[in-house]
C-alpha positions as CSV (number, residue, x, y, z in Angstrom):
1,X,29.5,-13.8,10.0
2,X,27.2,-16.7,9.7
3,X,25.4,-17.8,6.3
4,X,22.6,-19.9,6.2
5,X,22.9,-23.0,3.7
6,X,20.6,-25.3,2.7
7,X,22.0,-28.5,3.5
8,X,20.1,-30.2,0.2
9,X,22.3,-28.2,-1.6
10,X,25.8,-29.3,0.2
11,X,27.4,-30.2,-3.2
12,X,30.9,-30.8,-3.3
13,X,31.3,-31.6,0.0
14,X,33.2,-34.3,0.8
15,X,30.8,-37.4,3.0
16,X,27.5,-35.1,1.6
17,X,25.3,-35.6,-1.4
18,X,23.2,-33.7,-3.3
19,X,19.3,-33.9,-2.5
20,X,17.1,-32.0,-4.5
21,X,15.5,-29.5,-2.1
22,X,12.5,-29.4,-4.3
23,X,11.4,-33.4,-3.2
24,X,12.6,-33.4,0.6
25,X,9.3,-33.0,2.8
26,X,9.1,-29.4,4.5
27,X,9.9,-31.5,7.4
28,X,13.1,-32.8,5.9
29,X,14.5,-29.8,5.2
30,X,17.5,-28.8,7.3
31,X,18.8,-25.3,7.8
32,X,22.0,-25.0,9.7
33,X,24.9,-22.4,10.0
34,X,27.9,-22.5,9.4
35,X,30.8,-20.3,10.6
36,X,33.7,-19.8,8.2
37,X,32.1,-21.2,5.6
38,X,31.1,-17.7,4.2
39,X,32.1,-16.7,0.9
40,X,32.8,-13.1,-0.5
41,X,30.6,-10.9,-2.2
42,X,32.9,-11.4,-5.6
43,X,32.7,-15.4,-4.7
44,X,28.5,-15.5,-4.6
45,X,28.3,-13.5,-7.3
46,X,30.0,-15.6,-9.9
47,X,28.7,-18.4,-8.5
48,X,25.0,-17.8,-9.0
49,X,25.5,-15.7,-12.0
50,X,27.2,-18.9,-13.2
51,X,24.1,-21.1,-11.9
52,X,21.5,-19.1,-14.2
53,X,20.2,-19.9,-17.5
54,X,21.0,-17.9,-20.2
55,X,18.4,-14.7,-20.4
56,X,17.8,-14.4,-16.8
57,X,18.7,-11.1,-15.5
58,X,20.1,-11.4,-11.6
59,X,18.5,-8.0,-9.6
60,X,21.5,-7.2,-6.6
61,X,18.9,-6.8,-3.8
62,X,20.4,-3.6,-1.8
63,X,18.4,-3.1,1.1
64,X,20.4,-1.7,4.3
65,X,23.3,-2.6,2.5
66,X,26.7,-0.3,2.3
67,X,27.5,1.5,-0.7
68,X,30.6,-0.3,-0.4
69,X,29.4,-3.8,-0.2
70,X,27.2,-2.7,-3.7
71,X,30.1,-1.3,-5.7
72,X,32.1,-4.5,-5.1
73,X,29.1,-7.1,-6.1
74,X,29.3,-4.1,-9.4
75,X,32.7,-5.0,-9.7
76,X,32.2,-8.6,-9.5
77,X,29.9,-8.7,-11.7
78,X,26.2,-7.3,-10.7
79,X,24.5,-5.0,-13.5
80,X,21.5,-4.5,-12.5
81,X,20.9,-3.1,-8.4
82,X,17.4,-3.7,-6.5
83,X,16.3,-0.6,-4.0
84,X,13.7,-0.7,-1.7
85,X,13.9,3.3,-0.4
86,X,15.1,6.0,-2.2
87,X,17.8,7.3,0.3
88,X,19.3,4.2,0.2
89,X,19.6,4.8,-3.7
90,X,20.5,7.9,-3.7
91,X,23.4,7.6,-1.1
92,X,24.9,4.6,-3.0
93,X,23.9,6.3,-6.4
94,X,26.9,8.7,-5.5
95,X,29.5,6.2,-4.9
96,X,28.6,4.1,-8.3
97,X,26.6,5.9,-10.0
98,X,25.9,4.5,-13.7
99,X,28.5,1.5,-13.7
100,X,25.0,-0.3,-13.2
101,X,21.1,-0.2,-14.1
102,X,19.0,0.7,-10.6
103,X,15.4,-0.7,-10.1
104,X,13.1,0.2,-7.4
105,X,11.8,-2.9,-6.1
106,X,10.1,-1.5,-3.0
107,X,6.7,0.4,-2.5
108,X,6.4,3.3,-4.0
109,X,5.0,6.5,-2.6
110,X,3.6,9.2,-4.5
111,X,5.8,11.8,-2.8
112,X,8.8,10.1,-4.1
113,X,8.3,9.5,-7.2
114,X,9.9,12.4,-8.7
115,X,13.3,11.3,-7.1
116,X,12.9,7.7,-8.1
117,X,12.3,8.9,-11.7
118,X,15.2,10.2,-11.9
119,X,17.2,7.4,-10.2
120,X,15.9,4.7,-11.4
121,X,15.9,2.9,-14.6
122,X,13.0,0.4,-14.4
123,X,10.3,0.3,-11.4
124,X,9.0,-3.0,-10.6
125,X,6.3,-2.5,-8.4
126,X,3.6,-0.1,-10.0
127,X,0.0,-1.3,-8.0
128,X,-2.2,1.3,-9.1
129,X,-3.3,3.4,-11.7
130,X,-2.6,6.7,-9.2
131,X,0.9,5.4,-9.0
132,X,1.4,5.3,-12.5
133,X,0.2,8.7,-13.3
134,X,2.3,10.3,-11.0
135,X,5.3,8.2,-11.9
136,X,4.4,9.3,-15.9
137,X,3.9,13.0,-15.0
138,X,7.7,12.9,-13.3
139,X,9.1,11.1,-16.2
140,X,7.1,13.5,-18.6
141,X,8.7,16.6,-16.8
142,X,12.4,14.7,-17.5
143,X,12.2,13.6,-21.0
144,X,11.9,10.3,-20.0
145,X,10.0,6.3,-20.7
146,X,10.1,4.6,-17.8
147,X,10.0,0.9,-18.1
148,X,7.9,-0.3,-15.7
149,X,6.8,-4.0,-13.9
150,X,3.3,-4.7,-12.4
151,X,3.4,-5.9,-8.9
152,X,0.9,-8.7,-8.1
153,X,-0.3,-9.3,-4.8
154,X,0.1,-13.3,-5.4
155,X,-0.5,-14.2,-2.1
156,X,-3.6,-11.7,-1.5
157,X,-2.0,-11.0,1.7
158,X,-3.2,-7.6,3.1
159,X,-0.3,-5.9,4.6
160,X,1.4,-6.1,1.0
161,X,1.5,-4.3,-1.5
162,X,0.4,-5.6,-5.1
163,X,-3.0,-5.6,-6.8
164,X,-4.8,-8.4,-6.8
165,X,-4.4,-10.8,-9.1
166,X,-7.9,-10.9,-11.0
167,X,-7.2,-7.4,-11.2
168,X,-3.9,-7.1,-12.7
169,X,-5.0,-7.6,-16.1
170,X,-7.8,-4.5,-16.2
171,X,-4.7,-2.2,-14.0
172,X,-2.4,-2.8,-17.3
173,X,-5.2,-1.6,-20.1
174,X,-5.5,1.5,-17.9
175,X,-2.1,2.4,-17.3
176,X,-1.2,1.3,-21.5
177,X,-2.2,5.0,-22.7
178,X,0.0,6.5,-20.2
179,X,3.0,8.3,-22.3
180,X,5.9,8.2,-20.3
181,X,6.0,5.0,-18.5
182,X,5.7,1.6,-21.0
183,X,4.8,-2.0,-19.0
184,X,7.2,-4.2,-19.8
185,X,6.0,-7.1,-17.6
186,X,5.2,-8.4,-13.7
187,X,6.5,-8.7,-10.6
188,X,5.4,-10.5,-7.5
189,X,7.2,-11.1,-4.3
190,X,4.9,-14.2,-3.1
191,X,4.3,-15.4,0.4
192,X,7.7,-16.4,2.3
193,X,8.3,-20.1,3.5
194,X,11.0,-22.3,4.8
195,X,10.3,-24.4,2.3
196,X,11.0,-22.7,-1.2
197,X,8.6,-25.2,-2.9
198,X,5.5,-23.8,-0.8
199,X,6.2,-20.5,-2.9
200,X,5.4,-22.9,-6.3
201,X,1.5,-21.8,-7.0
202,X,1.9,-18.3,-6.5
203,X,4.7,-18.2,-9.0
204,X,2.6,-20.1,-11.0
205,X,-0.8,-18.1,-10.9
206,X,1.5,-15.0,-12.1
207,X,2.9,-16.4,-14.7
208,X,-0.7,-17.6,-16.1
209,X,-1.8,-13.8,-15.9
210,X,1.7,-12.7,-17.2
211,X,1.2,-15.1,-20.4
212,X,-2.4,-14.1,-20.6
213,X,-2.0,-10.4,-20.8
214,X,1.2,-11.1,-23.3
215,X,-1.3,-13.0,-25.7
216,X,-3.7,-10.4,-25.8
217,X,-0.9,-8.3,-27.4
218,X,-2.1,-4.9,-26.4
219,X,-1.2,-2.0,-28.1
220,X,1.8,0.2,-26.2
221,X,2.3,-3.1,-23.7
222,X,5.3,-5.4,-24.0
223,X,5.0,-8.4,-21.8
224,X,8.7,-9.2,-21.8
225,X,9.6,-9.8,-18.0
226,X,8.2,-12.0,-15.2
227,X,10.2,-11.2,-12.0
228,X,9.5,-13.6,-9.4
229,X,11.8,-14.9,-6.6
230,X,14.3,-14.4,-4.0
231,X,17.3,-15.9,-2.4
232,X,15.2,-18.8,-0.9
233,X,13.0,-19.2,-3.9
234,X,14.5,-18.4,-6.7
235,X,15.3,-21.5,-7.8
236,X,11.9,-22.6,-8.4
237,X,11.1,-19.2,-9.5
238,X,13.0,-20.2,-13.0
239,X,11.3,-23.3,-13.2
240,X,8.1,-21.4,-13.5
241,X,9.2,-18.9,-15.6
242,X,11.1,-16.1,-14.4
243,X,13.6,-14.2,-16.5
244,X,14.4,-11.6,-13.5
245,X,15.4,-12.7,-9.8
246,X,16.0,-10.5,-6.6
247,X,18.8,-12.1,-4.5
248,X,20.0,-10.5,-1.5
249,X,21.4,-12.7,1.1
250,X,23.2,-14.8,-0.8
251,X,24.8,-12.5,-2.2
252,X,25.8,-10.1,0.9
253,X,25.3,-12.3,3.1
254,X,22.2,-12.2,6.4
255,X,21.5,-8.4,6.9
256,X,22.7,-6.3,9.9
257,X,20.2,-3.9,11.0
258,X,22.0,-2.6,13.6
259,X,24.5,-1.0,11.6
260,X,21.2,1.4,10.3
């Protein structure tokens, strides 16, 4: 197995020194594999968990990944899982069931959101106020408040999913009467770069909205999480805010799709 690592970040490595990635021109920035070098689930784990400030929440990002390979990053540590589908969720839902919290951090279909109600305990990616109401009719059938995240299109990029930013503000007063779901803050996902730094204004435009909407203080709305970055930009995600981060690969290391 191969694992890409930055090599601005080769601390500890005898003959290297640390360069903060964030300064290096785009150009700078080196990529490179290395082969034996990869650490286990249990390893990357602890050691970003051990990296993150105090009242960030680290999101196991589960796509294609084993049920197997997300009990042991449980075991090592993980409490909250990330799932883009719904099968994937409910296959490794049997194997750990609730030794963690699940959140549905993909797009989310009307026709499955009466599975992913009961799955899930937060859904981070409610766009649109037809979403919501099917997602609070489910819950309402269940007994259940879902906590949910706003997904902002950051990037305004057209084959996402999101709403657009100007509009994020008027989809949360809509969706604030709703019973059974309560928004608890936003997500974005941002465009993706080779250079992490590139990913810096859209993390900043959501956090203005994010502390916008908080200071309006609307009734039934609790603007308490901003979850913004990934495993090649979370990093300056928390220095613009973020209290929730989505890491996959460096915790399970590259994905192997043709194991699906």
């Amino acid at each position: 197995m191969y694992a890409q690592i930055w090599l601005a970040n080769m601390a500890g490595i005898p003959g290297t020194k640390r360069i903060s990635m964030l300064r290096m021109p785009s150009c700078s920035i080196m990529c490179i594999e290395v082969k034996s070098l990869t650490m286990t689930i249990k390893q990357n784990v602890q050691r970003i968990l051990s990296e993150l400030p105090h009242g960030v929440e680290l999101v196991a990002a589960a796509k294609t990944r084993r049920p197997e390979e997300i009990l042991e990053a449980v075991e090592s540590g993980i409490k909250i899982i990330g799932e883009n589908y719904v099968q994937e969720a409910e296959r490794a839902f049997e194997v750990i069931g609730n030794k963690a919290k699940w959140h549905f951090i993909g797009h989310l279909q009307k026709n499955k959101a009466k599975k992913t109600a009961k799955i899930f305990d937060m859904i981070e990616t409610v766009d649109s106020v037809e979403i919501a109401r099917e997602l609070d009719k489910r819950c309402a059938q269940i007994g259940k408040i879902m906590p949910v995240l706003i997904e902002i299109n950051s990037g305004r990029e057209t084959q996402k999913s999101g709403v657009l930013p100007e509009n994020g503000e008027q989809l949360v007063r809509e969706i604030s009467t709703l019973q059974n779901i309560k928004v608890m803050g936003l997500m974005t996902m941002g465009p993706r770069f080779g250079n992490p730094d590139d990913s810096r204004p859209y993390f900043v435009e959501t956090r203005k909205i994010f502390e916008k909407i908080k200071e309006l203080d609307l009734p039934d709305i609790e603007m308490k999480y901003l979850s913004m970055g990934m495993t090649n930009s979370y990093r300056v995600a928390l220095e613009e805010g973020a209290n929730i981060v989505r890491i996959g690969t460096s915790i399970f290391g590259e994905r192997n799709y043709g194991d699906e």
